[in-house]
Each structure stands twice: as C-alpha cells, then as structure tokens.
C-alpha positions in Angstrom: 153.4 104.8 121.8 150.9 102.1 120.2 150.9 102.1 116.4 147.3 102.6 115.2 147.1 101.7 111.0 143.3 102.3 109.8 142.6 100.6 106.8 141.2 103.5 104.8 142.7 106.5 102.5 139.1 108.2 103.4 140.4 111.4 104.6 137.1 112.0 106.5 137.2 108.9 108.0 140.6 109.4 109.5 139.8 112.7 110.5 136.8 111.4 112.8 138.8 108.6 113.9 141.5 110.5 115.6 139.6 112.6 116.7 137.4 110.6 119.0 140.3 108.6 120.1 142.9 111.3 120.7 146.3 111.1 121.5 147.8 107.7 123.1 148.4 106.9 119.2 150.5 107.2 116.1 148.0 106.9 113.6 149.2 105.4 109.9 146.8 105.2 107.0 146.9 103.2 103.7 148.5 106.3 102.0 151.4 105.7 104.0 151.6 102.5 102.0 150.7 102.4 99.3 151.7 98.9 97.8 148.8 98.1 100.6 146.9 95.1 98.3 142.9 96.3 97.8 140.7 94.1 100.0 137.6 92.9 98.0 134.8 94.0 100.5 132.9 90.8 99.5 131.1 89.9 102.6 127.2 90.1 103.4 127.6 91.8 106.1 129.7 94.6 107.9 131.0 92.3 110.4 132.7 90.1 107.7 134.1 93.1 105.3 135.4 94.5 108.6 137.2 91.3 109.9 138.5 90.7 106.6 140.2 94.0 105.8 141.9 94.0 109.2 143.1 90.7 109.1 144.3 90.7 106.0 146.3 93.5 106.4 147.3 92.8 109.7 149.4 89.9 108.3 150.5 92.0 105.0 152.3 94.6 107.1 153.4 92.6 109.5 157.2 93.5 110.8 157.0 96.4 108.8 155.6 98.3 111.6 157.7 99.1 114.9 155.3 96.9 117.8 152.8 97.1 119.5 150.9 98.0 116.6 147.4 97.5 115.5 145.2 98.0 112.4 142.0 99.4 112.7 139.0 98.5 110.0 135.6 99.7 110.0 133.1 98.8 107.7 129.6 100.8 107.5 127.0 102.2 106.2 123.1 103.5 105.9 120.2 100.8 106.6 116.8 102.6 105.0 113.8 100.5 106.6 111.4 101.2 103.6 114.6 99.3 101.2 114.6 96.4 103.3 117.8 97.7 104.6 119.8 98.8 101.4 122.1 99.6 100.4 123.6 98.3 103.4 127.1 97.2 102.8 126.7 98.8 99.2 126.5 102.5 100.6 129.7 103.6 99.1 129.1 102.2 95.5 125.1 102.2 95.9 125.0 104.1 92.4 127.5 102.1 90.6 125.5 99.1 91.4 123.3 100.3 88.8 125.8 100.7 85.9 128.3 97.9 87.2 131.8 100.5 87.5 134.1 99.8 89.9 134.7 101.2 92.9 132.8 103.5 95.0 130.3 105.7 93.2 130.6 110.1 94.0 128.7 110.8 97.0 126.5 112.7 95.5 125.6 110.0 92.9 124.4 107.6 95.8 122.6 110.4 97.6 120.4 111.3 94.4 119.7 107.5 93.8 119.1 107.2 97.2 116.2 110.3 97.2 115.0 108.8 93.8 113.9 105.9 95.5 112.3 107.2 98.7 110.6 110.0 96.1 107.5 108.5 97.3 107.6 107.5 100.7 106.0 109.9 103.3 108.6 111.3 106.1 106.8 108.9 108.6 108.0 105.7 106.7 111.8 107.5 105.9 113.3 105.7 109.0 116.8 105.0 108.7 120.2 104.1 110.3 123.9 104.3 110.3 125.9 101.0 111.2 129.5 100.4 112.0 131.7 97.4 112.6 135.4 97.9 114.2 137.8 95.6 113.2 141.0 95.8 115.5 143.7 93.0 115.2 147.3 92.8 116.1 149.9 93.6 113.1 152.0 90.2 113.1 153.7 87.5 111.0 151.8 86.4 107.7 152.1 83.0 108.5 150.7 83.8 112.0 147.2 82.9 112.9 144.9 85.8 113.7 144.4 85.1 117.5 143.5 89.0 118.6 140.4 90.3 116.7 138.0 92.2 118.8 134.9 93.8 117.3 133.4 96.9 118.5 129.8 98.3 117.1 127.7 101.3 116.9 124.5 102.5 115.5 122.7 105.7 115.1 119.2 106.2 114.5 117.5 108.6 112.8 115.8 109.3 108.9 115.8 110.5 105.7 115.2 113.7 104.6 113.8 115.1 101.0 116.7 117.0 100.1 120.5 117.6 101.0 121.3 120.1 103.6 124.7 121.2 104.6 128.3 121.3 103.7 129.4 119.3 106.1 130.7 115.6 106.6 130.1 113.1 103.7 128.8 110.0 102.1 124.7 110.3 103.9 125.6 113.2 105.9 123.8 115.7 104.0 120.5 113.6 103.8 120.6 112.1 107.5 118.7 113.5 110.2 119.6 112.1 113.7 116.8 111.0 116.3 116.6 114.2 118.2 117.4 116.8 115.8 116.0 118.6 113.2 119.4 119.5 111.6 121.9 116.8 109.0 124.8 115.3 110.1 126.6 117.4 107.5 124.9 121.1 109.7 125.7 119.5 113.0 129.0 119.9 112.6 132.1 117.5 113.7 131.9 118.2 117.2 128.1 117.3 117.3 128.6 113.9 115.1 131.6 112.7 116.9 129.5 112.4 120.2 126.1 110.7 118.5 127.4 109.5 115.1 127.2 105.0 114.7 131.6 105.4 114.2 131.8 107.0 118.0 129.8 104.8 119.3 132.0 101.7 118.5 135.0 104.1 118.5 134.0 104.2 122.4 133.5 100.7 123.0 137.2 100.2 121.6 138.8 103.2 123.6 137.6 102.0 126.5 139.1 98.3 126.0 142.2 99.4 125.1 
C-alpha cells in the first residue's frame, strides 16, 4: 500500500482529502511527526508555497517512511474580484496581516475582515473563487534532487455573501456561495463540497494519474 504524508495538521483538510481519494492509501499527517520543521509559506503564489512544502519535506522524511511513499501539499485559498484577488495566498492569516501576529488568524477573524471590506460592494460585484495547487513528490534522500513533482489544480467559482451561514466546513465556507446554489459551502454539507469544491477538483486530476 502507497504511503500518502499530507503536509498539514488541518484536521478538515485531511478529512476532505481522504475522503475524495479513498482507500488505495495509508494516509500520515504532520501530527504523526511532529519534529516535522515549519515551511515558511513565502511564495507569491500557490503554485510555489505548494512545491515548496512538498519538497521540502519530501527530502526531510526521507527513509523514515516504508517506500513507495509520497507527500501530498496543497496550498489555497479565496480570490475576491472586487480586492484585486486578495487575500489570495494570505487567506489563512488575512486578519493577522493587519496586526502583524504570527500564524494563521481564527477563522472567524478573516471572515469578518473579509465582510468589512466588501460592506459596500453590491452582490453583483461579490464574485469570488476558491484556488488549489497539489503538490505531490516522491519521499527520498535529502541529498537527492527532486525529480518527481507533479502539480494538480482546481478552482471553484462562485461569491460572497453578506453574512455567515452554516455550521459546516471552515476557513470561507460559511461566506461562499458556489455558482449554482443558493446555499454556503459550510450548508452543503461534505458530500456536496467534495464533488464541486476547488480541492476535489485537483484531488481528481491527481487520482486519476496515480
């Protein structure tokens, strides 16, 4: 059985990921190691935070899993068209860019900041998506050079609404409305999201190459 480490303690994130893939794996997180070193998400784009996370840790745990065995970063997030795009690769800290703390802000932090500044922009205008990047590379050597990556991607379209609705998912969830529906991704329900959501999409692409 294939060895499948995603680069995330996001419960949620886990949760959706296994789920979509199903069984041919043994799935590993980051709170199955936790000396794991933090990757700085410093890139401008998803792609690059992506790449970086897997590879980095694709050389960090190296023999320490049993082969063939694979780690599995995503990087995403919500594009708003009426912020130029933001916040982008800055959804999971988009409130703590405004005080400077480290780490990811509360969801519900970036949610409010994120109605604040749509407070005045009609429902016409609200247009907005979710992005994801896969990162899949071969666990191997630290001195070895990276010679597998393969990217995967996904988007979902949809918009904004004025308030929070549902209990449901996380991060956006509450506030996204997908093309189609009149309901958030957090009323949907997991079922719903895990056919139309940006991370199945590219969750997809890679189950079918593999």
């Amino acid at each position: 059985m294939t060895t499948l480490l995603i680069a995330t303690r996001n419960a949620h994130k886990v949760g959706e990921i296994s789920a979509i893939l199903g069984e041919p794996f043994r799935y590993l997180t980051l709170d199955d190691y936790p000396s794991a070193p933090s990757v700085v998400e410093d890139a401008t784009t998803f792609t690059g935070n992506a790449t970086k996370k897997a590879t980095e840790l694709a050389r960090w745990v190296g023999a320490a899993i049993p082969q063939p065995a694979f780690v599995l970063a995503d990087d995403s997030g919500l594009e708003v068209d009426a912020l130029a795009g933001a916040p982008g690769v800055h959804s999971a800290r988009f409130a703590a860019l405004d005080s400077g703390a480290a780490g990811n802000s509360p969801d519900a932090d970036n949610n409010r900041k994120l109605l604040r500044l749509l407070q005045n922009i009609p429902a016409e205008k609200r247009t907005a998506r979710f992005r994801c990047v896969l990162a899949l590379v071969e666990a191997q050597s630290p001195k070895s050079k990276i010679q597998s990556l393969r990217l995967f991607s996904g988007a979902c379209e949809g918009r904004i609404d004025f308030a929070p609705r549902g209990a449901g998912g996380f991060g956006y969830d509450p506030l996204f409305i997908p093309d189609g529906f009149t309901q958030s991704f957090a009323e949907l329900g997991e079922d719903v999201k895990n056919r139309l959501s940006h991370r199945a999409q590219a969750l997809a692409q890679l189950k079918a190459a593999l």
